[in-house]
N, C-alpha and C positions, 0 to 999 in steps of 0.2 A: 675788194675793199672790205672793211669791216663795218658791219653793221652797227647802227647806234647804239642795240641794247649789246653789245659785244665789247664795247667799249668801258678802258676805266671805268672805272664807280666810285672807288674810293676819293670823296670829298677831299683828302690829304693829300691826295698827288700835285705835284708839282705842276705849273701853269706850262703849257706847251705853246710854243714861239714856234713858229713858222715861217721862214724867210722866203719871201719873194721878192727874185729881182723883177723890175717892170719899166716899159716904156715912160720916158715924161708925160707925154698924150694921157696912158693912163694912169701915171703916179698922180698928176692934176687932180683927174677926175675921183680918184679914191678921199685925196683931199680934204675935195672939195663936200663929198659926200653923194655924190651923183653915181658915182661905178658901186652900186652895194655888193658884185661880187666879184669872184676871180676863176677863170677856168684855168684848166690845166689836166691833159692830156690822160688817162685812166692808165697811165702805165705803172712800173712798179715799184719805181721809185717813189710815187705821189698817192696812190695805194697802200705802201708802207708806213707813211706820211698818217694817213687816215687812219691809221690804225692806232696809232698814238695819243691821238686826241682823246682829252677826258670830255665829261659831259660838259662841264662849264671850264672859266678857265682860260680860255685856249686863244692863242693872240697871232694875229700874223703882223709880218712887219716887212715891211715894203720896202725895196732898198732901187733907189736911180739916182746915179753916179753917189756924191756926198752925203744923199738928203736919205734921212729917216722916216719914216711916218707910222703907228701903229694903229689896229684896229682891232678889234672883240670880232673872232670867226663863231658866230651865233649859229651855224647849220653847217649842214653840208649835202649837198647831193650829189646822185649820179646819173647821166643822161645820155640818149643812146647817141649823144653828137650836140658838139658847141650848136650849129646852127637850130638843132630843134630846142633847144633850150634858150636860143635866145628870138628865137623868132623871124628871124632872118637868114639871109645868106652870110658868110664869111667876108669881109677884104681878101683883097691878094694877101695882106700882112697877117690876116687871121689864119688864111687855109696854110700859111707858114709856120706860126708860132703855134698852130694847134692842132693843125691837121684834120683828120678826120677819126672817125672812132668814136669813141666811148671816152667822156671827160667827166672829172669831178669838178665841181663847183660848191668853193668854198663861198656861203654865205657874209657877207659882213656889218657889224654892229656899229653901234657908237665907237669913236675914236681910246685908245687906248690907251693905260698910262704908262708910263716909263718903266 
């Protein structure tokens, strides 16, 4: 993935929107303000993804069935595995949806605007 200082610079760039789809469980919890981030799997699609981010700016937007929600992606990191980054073991739903590896985690901000 691309490193921070690799990224955009130019204050003029266009705000970068990030769609994630997500469970209700945690579309709820982003919400509500409780889930501050998002992982998702270090491969190359989500890598490329990171790469695009400018410094500020940058929005993700949460998508479960109908419902919209957005948020300010204030960071990002990468971790050698969801579990050591969150401190625990996996669910069964997690070691599914994320596997094992190397994730990125998208940091998140105050809620976002339209």
């Amino acid at each position: 993935w691309t490193q921070p200082q690799e990224r955009h610079k130019d204050p003029g760039d266009a705000d970068v929107k990030v769609l994630f789809m997500v469970r209700k469980v945690y579309f709820d919890q982003i919400v509500a303000g409780t889930k501050r981030s998002e992982i998702r799997r270090a491969i190359k699609r989500w890598q490329t993804v990171a790469g695009h981010l400018s410094l500020n700016g940058n929005q993700a937007v949460f998508l479960c069935g109908s419902q919209v929600h957005r948020r300010e992606i204030v960071d990002l990191e990468e971790w050698d595995g969801a579990e050591e980054y969150l401190g625990r073991p996996l669910s069964d739903q997690g070691r599914k949806d994320v596997g094992t590896g190397p994730v990125l985690v998208f940091m998140l901000g105050k809620e976002a605007p339209i």
